[in-house]
C-alpha positions in Angstrom: 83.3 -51.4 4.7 81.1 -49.5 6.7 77.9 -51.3 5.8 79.6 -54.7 6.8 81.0 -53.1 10.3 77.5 -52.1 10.8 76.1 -56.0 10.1 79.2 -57.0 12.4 78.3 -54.6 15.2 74.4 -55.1 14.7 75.2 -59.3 15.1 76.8 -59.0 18.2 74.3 -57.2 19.9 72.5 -59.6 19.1 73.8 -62.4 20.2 74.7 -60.6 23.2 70.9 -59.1 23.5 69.9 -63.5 23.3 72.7 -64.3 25.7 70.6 -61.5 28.0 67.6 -63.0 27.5 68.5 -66.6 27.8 70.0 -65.5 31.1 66.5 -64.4 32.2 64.7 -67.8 30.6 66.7 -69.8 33.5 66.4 -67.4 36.1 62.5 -67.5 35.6 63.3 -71.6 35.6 65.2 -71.7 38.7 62.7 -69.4 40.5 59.7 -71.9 39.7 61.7 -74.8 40.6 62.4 -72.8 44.1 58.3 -72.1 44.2 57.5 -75.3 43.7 59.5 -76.3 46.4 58.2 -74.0 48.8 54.8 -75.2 48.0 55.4 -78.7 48.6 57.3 -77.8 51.9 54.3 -75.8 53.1 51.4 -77.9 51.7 52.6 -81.1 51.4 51.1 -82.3 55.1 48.0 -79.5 55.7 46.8 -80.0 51.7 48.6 -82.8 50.2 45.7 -83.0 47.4 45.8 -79.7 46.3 49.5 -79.9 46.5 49.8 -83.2 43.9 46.9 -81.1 41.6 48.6 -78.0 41.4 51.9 -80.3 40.5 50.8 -82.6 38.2 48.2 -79.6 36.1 50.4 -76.3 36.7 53.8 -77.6 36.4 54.4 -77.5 32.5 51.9 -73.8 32.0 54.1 -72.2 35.3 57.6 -73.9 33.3 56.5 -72.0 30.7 55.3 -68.5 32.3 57.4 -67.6 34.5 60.5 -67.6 32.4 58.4 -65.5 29.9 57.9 -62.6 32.5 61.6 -62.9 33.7 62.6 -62.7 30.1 60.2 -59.5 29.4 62.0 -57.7 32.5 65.7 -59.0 30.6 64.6 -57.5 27.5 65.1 -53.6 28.8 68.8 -54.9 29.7 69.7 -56.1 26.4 71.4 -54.0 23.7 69.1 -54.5 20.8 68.8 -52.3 18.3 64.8 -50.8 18.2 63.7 -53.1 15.5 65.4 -55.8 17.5 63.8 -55.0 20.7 60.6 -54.7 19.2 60.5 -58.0 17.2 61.3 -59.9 20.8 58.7 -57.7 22.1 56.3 -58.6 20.5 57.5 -62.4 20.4 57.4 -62.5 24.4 53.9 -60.7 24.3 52.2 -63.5 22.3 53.9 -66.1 24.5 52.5 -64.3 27.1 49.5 -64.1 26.5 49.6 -68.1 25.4 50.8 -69.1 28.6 48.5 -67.2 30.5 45.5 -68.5 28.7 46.9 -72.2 29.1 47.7 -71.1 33.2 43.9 -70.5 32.9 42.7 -73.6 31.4 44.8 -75.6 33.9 43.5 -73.8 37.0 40.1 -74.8 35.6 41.2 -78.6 36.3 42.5 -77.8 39.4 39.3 -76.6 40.8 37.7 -79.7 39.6 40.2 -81.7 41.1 39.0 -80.3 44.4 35.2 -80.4 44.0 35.7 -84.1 42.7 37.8 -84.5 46.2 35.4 -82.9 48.6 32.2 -84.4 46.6 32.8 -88.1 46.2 30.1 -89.8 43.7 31.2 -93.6 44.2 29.3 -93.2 47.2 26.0 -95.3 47.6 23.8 -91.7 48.7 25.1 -89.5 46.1 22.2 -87.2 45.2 24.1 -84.3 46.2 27.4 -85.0 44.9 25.5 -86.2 41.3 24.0 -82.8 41.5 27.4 -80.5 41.7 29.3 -82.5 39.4 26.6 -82.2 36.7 27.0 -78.7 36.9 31.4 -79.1 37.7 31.3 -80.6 33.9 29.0 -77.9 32.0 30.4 -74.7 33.7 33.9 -76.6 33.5 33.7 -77.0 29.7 32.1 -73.6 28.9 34.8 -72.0 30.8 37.3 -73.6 28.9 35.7 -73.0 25.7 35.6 -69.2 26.9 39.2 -69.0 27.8 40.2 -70.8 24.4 38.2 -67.9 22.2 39.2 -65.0 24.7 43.1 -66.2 24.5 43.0 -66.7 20.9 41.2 -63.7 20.4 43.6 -61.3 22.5 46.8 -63.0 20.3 44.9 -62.1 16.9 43.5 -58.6 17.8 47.7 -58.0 18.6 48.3 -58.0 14.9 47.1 -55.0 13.5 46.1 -56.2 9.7 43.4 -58.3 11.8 42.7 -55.3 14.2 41.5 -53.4 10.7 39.9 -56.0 9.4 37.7 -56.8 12.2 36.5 -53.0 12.3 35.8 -53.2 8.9 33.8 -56.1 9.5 31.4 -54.4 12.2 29.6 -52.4 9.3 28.5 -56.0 8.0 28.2 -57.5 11.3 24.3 -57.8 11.7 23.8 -59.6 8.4 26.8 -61.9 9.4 24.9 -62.0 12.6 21.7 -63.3 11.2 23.4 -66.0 8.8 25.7 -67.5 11.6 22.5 -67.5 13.8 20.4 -69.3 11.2 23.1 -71.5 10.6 24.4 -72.3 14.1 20.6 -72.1 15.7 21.0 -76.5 16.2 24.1 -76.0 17.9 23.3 -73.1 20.2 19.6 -75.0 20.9 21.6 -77.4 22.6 24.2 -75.1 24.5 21.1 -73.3 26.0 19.8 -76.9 26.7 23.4 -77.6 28.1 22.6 -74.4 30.2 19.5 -75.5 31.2 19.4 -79.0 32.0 23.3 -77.9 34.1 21.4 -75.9 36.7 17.2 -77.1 36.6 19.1 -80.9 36.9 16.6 -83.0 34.9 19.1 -85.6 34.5 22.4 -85.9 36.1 25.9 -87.7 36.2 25.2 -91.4 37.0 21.1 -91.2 36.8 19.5 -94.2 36.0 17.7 -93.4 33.0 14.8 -95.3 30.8 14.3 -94.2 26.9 14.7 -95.0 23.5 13.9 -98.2 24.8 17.1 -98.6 26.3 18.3 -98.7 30.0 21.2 -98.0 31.2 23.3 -94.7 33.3 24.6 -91.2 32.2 28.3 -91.2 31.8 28.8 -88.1 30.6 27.6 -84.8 29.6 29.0 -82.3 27.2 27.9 -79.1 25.7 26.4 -80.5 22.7 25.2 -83.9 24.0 24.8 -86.8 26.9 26.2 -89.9 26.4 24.6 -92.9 28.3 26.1 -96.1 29.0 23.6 -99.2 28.4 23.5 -102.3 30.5 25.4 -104.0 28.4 28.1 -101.0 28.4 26.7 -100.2 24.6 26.4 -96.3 24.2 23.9 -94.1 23.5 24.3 -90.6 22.4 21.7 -88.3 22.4 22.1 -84.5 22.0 21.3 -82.4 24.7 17.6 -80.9 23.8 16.5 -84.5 23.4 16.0 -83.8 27.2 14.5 -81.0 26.8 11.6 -82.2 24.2 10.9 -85.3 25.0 9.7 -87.4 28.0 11.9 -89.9 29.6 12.2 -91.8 32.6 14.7 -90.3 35.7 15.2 -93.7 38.4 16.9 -91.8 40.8 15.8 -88.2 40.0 15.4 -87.3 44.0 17.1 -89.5 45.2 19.5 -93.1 44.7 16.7 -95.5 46.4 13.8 -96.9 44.0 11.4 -99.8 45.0 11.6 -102.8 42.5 8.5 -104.5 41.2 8.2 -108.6 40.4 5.1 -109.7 38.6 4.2 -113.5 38.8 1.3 -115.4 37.2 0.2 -118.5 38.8 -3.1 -120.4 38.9 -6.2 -119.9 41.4 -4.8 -122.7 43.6 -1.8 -121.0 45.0 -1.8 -120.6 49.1 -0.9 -116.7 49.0 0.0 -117.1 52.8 2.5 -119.5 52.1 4.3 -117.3 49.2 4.3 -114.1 51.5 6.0 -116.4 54.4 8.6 -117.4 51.4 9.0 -113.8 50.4 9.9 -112.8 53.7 12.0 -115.8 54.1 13.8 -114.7 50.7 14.6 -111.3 52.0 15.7 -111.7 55.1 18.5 -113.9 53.7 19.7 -111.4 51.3 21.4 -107.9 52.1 20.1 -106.9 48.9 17.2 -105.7 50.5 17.2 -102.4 52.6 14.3 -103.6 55.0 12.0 -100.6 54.1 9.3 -101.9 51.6 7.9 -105.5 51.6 4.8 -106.5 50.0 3.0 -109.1 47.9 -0.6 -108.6 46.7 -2.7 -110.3 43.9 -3.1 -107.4 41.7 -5.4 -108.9 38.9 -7.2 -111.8 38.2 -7.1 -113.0 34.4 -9.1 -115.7 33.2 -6.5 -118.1 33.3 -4.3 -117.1 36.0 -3.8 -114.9 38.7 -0.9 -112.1 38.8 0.9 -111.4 42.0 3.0 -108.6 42.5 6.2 -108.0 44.7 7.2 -104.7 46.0 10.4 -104.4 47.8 13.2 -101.3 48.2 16.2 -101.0 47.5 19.7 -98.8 48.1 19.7 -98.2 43.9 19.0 -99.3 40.9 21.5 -101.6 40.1 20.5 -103.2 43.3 17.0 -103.0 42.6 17.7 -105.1 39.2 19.8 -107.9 41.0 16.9 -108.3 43.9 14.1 -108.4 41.2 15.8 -111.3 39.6 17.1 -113.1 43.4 12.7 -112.8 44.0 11.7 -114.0 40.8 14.1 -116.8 40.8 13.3 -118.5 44.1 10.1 -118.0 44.3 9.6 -119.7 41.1 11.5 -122.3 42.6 9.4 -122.5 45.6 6.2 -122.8 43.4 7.7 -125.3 41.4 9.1 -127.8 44.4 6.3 -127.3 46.6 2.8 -126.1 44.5 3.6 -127.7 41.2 0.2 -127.4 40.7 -0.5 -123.7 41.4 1.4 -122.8 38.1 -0.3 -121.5 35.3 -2.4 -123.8 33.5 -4.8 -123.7 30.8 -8.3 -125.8 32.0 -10.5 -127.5 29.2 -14.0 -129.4 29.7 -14.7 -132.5 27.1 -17.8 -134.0 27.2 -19.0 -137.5 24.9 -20.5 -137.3 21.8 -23.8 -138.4 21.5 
């Protein structure tokens, strides 16, 4: 009898011990609502973007924070028994710790949020904001990587079995040490590239980059590798010491202009004053052209023809590609509808048998 008024009395605390802590779960609830509001109130006209950031990343980790701490501060109310008190004890510590590593990770995207606000890159002069974004996305995803092993770490080290076994793993440590190193030296080659190409900036986000044969922008970096988006939106992905060992072309490494070259190859008979009057003609009717570099010279002369060059500027390099082909295009035309016989021929001499 005694044993089952003991289960009867141990049952009711608690349920009255959950009742308790449920009561401090929707106070913590009410009291982010009431923060939330405040925030908009205060922010919504001097910050509205850091308002909707802190809404739309913060919401769910603070929903799930705060009524954590309210029902740690419940839990010395309630009329648990020890071994009750300590099981939700340790229960809201692990939470705890959870929601402040996910708070963490979500304050990391709010910060980005902001940099990617201040520092617009769909500018057309963009050096600079190309240059802190490279390095927003490397230190962005090692600090998210940090905060993952530091939050899962704190949860495990709780537990005492794995508290144990992690000091009895120290004595081993420096063999373990040697083996991960030799095993994981590809992959921490290109984290110290990550680290290095992040801050010395041979390539960044949105370069215009030559190699492998292949053309085309950087779309993304991550901590292992850079993934570039072709021409012809194909990808290529290359991991990150590529950049370190080999040599490859950077378009718009100081800055977004670039001057774009046109060869042509015509016969000795073209009037080169009448192309450059075309050329000039050409680019003045196209806003293509930023109205910095224009040239034409004849730049060798082959046995059979001559070759002419172009130089112009231009804002970028997709600019830059579109201008080469407008040039090429019309001037070809103007060859062809006015000095037919200035293009390329080959000349033969045939004499009579005797």
């Amino acid at each position: 009898m005694e044993r089952i008024t003991h289960f009867i009395s141990e049952l009711d605390q608690l349920v009255l011990g959950l009742l308790i802590l449920i009561l401090g779960i929707v106070a913590g609830i009410l009291v982010k609502l009431f923060l939330f509001k405040l925030l908009n109130l205060y922010n919504s006209k001097t910050s509205p973007h850091l308002v909707a950031s802190i809404t739309r990343h913060m919401d769910k980790p603070l929903s799930f924070f705060i009524p954590l701490l309210f029902a740690a501060f419940f839990l010395a109310l309630t009329p648990f028994t020890p071994e009750q008190r300590e099981f939700f004890r340790r229960l809201i510590e692990l939470l705890t710790i959870a929601g402040f590593g996910w708070i963490m990770l979500q304050l990391v995207l709010v910060a980005q949020d902001m940099v990617r606000l201040k520092y617009q890159i769909t500018k057309e002069d963009n050096f600079r904001e190309r240059r802190l974004i490279t390095q927003l996305q490397f230190i962005k995803k090692l600090s998210i990587l940090l905060i993952s092993f530091i939050t899962v770490s704190l949860i495990l080290l709780s537990f005492e079995p794995v508290r144990k076994l992690g000091t009895g793993m120290l004595t081993s440590a420096g063999i373990a040490g040697v083996i991960v190193g030799f095993a994981a030296q590809r992959s921490l080659a290109n984290l110290l590239a990550g680290l290095q190409i992040a801050f010395t900036q041979p390539l960044r986000i949105d370069d215009v980059l030559v190699l492998e044969g292949e053309f085309g922008r950087v779309e993304e970096i991550t901590l292992t590798y850079v993934v570039l988006r072709i021409w012809d939106n194909r990808r290529l992905i290359l991991p990150l010491n590529y950049f370190i060992e080999k040599p490859f072309q950077n378009w718009t490494r100081t800055g977004s202009d670039i001057l774009a070259t046109v060869y042509l190859y015509t016969d000795y008979t073209v009037p080169i004053d009448k192309l450059r009057k075309e050329l000039e003609r050409i680019l003045d009717g196209t806003p293509l052209w930023d109205k910095k570099v224009q040239n034409l010279q004849v730049t060798d002369a082959k046995e059979n023809s001559l070759e002419l060059r172009v130089m112009v500027s231009a804002a970028s390099s997709g600019i830059a590609w579109d201008l080469r082909c407008h040039i090429r295009e019309n001037l070809v035309t103007f060859i062809q509808q006015h000095y037919p016989g200035a293009l390329p021929k080959v000349r033969a001499e045939l004499g009579q048998e005797q």
